[in-house]
C-alpha positions as a printed NumPy array, in Angstrom:
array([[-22.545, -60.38 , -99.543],
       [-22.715, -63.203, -96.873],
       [-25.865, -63.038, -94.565],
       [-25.249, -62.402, -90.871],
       [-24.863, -66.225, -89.09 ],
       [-24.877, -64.55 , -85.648],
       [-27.862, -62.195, -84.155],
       [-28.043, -59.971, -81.175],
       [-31.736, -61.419, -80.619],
       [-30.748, -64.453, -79.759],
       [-28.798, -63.238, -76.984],
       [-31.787, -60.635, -76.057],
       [-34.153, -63.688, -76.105],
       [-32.228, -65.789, -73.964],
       [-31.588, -62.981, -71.36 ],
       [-35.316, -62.426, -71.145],
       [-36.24 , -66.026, -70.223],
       [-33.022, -65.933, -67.846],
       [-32.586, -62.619, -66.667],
       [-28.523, -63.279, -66.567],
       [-26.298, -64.907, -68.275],
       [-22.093, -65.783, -68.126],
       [-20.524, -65.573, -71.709],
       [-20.596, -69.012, -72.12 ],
       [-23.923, -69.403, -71.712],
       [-24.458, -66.435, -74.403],
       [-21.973, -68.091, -76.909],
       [-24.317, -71.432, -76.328],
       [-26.79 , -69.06 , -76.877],
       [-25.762, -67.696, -80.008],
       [-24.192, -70.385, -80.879],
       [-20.698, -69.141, -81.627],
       [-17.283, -70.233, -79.556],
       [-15.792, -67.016, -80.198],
       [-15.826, -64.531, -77.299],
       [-15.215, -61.498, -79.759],
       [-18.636, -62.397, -81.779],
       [-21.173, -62.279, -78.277],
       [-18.963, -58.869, -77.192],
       [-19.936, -57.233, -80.852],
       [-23.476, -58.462, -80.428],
       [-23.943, -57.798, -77.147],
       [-22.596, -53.94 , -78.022],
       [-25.753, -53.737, -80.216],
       [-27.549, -54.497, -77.218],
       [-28.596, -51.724, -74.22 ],
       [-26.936, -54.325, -70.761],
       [-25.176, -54.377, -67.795],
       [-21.933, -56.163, -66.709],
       [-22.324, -57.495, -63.031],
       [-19.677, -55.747, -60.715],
       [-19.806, -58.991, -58.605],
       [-18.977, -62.255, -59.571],
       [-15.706, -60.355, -61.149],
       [-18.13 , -59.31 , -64.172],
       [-18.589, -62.746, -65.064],
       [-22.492, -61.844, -65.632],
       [-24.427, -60.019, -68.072],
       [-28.249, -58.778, -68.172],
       [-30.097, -56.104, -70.48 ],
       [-31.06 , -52.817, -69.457],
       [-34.375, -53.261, -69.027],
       [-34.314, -56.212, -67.003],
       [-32.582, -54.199, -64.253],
       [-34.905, -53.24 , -61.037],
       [-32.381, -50.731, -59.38 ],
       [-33.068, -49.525, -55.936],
       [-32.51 , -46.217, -54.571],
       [-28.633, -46.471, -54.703],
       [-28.671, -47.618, -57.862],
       [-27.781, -51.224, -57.121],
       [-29.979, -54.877, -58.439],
       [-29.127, -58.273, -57.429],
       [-30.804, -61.483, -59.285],
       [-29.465, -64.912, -57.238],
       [-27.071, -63.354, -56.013],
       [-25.304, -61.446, -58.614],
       [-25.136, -57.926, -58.048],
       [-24.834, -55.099, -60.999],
       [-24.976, -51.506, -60.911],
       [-26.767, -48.552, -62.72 ],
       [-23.076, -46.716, -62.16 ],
       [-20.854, -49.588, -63.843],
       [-18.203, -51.36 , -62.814],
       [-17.12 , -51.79 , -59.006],
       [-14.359, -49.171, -59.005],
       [-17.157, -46.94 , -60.268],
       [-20.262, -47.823, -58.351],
       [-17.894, -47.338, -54.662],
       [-17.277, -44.131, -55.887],
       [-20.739, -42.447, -56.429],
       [-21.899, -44.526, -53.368],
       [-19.181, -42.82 , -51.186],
       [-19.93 , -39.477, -53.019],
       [-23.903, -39.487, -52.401],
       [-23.44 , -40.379, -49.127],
       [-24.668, -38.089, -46.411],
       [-21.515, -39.075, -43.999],
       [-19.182, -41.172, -45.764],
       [-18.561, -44.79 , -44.949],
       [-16.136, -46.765, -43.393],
       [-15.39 , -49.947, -45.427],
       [-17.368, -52.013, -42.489],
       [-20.521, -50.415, -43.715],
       [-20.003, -50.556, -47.548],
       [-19.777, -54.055, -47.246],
       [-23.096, -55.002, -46.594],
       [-24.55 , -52.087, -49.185],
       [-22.19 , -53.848, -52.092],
       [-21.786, -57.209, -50.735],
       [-18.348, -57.893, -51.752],
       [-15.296, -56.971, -50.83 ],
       [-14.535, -52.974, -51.117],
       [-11.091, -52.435, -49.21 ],
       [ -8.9  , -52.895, -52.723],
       [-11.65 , -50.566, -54.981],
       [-11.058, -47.812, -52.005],
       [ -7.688, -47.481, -51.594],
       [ -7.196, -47.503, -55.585],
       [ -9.787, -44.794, -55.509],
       [ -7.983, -42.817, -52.731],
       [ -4.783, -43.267, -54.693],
       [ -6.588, -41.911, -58.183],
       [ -7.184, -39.209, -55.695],
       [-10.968, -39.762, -56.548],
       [-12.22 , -39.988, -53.098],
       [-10.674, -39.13 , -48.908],
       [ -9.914, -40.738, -46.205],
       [-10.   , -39.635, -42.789],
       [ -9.16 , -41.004, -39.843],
       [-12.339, -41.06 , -37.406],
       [-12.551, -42.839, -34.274],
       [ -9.527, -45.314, -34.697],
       [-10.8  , -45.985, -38.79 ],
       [-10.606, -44.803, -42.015],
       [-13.951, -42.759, -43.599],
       [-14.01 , -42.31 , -47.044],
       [-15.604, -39.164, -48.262],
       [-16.197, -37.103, -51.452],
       [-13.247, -36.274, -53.509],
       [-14.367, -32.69 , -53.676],
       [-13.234, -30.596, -50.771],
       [-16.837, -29.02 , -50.007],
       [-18.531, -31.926, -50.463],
       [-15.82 , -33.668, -48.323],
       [-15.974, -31.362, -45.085],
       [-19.844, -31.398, -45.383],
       [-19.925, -35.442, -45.056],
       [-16.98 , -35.708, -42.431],
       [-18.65 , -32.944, -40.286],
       [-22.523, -35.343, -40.107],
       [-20.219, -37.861, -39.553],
       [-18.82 , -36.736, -36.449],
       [-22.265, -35.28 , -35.622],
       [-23.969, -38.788, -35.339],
       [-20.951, -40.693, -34.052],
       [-21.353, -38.306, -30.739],
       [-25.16 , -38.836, -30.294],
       [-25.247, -41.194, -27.388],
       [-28.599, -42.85 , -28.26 ],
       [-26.81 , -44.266, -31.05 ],
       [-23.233, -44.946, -29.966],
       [-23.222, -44.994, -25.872],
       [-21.428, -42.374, -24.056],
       [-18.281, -44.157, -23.842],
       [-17.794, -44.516, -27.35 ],
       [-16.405, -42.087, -29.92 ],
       [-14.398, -40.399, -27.278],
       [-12.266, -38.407, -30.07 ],
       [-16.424, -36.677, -30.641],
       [-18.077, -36.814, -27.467],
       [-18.792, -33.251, -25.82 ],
       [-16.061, -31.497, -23.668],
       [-18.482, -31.858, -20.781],
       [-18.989, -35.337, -21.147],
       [-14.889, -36.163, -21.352],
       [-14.728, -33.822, -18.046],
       [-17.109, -35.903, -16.205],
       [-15.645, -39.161, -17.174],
       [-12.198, -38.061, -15.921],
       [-13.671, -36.413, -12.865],
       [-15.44 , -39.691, -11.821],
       [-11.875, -41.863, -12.802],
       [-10.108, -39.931, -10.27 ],
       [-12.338, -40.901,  -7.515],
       [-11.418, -44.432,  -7.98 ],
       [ -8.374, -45.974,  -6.536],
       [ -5.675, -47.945,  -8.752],
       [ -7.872, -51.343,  -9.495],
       [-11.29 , -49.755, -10.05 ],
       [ -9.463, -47.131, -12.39 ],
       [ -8.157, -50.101, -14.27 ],
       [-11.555, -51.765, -14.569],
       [-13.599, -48.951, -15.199],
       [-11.047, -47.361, -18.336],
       [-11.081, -51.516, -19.651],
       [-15.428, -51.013, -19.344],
       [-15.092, -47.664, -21.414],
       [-12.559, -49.49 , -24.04 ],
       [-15.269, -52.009, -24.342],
       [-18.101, -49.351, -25.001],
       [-15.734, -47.652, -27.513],
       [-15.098, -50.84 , -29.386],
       [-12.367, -51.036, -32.331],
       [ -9.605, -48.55 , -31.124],
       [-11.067, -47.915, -27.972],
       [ -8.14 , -49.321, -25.615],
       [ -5.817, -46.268, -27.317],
       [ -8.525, -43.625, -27.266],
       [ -9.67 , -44.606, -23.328],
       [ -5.588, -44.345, -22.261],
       [ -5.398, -41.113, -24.213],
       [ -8.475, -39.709, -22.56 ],
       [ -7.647, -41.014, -18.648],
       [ -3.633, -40.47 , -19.191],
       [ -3.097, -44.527, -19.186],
       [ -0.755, -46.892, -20.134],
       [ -2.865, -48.821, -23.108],
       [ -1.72 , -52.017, -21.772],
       [ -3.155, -51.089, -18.545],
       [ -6.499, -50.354, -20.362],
       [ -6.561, -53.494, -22.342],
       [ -5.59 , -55.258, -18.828],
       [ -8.9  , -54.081, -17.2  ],
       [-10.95 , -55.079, -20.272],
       [ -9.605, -58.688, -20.232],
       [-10.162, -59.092, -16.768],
       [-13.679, -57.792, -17.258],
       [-14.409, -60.489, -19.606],
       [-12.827, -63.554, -18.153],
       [-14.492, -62.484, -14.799],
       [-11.298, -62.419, -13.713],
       [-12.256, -59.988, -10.401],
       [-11.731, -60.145,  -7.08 ],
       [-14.464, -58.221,  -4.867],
       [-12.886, -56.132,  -2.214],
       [-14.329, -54.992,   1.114],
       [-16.516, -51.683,  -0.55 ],
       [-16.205, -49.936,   3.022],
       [-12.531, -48.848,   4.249],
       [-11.091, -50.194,   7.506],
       [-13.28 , -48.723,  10.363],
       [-15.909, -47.347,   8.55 ],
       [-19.563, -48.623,   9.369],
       [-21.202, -49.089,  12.624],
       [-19.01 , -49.182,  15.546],
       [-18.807, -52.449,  17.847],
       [-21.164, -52.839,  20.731],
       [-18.315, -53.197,  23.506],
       [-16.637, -50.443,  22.25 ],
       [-19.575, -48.49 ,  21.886],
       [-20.731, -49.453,  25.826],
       [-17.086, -48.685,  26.984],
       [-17.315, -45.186,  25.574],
       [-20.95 , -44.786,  26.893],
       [-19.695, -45.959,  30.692],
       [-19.838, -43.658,  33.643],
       [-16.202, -44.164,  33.934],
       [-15.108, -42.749,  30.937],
       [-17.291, -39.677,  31.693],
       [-15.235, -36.765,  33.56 ],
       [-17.182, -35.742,  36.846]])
């Protein structure tokens, strides 16, 4: 029987003075150019594929230092305790307490997530629901689902977090009431300016949710915002024509003994 050429410690070894490795590196390593011969070996061995770096990385189990969400970076590569990308989006989304939209998940993963989600809503493995002019992605399963969507809309309303402009789709009924009641005091320009303020508080979407809310053209709303941020405004006389004290000659006319009846 021919004795084994190839050993899994050598690639254990190496990964312990490195921490990762790409599979050339490991073939070096072991000193093989076949990319079969590391796979078997490395299938003897208890590691990780990176889900960054397009799994061009490998590390052993133990090596790993996984944080509360499961996820360990070393220079920059990032690998999971769930597996693969498509995998490790999927029980993020799931253990999440509201969802995420793919701005957040970002950050948390640092790569790119938008292609993973949609493939996952497609596998019908996660949700999507449209919240405040974006997509959250939620729990596949339908309890699970309505519980994160529901502490999603809970926070987006708290003002200390979000303004009170923002999130108008959430905000309370009383809040929406007062905001129209004050835009009706206004007259055509300062309605314009002050819906174009609120878009700008609401942020992404918020030009569609502010003319929805004040019953606006969204053009008209996205007018207002621009010419809040070029500057663009022209101050008006804040008193009407007449109002505010009355001219000394007119008031001594009035006050003369002529004008009184005898």
């Amino acid at each position: 029987m021919r004795p084994e050429r190839f050993h899994a410690e050598d690639i254990a070894r190496f990964l312990k003075q490195h921490k990762i490795a790409t599979l050339a590196q490991l073939k070096k390593a072991l000193g093989s150019e076949v990319d079969s011969t590391v796979f078997r070996k490395l299938a003897e061995l208890s590691h990780h594929t990176s889900y960054s770096h397009r799994g061009r990385f490998y590390t052993l189990k133990e090596l790993a230092r996984f944080d509360a969400l499961g996820l360990w970076s070393f220079r920059s590569v990032w690998f999971s305790n769930h597996g693969t990308l498509l995998s490790t989006v999927e029980a993020l989304v799931g253990m999440s307490d509201g969802g995420y939209f793919a701005s957040e998940l970002e950050p948390v993963l640092h790569v790119e997530v938008k292609v993973p989600l949609l493939k996952l809503v497609r596998d019908r493995r996660i949700v999507r629901h449209k919240l405040v002019g974006r997509y959250l992605y939620v729990s596949g399963e339908t309890d699970r689902a309505r519980q994160q969507v529901a502490a999603r809309r809970i926070r987006e309303a708290e003002p200390a977090r979000v303004g009170y402009g923002a999130s108008l789709k959430v905000v309370p009924d009383e809040l929406k009431a007062a905001i129209v009641l004050f835009f009706s005091l206004l007259d055509e320009k300062q309605r314009r300016l002050y819906a174009g303020l609120e878009a700008l508080k609401a942020g992404h979407g918020g030009d569609r949710e502010i003319a929805d809310l004040l019953g606006l053209n969204p053009g008209t709303v996205a007018k207002g915002r621009v010419e809040l941020l070029s500057r663009d405004v022209e101050v008006d006389r804040v008193r009407r024509t007449g109002a505010g004290r009355k001219e000394v000659e007119k008031k001594r006319r009035k006050s003369s003994p002529r004008s009184r009846k005898s």
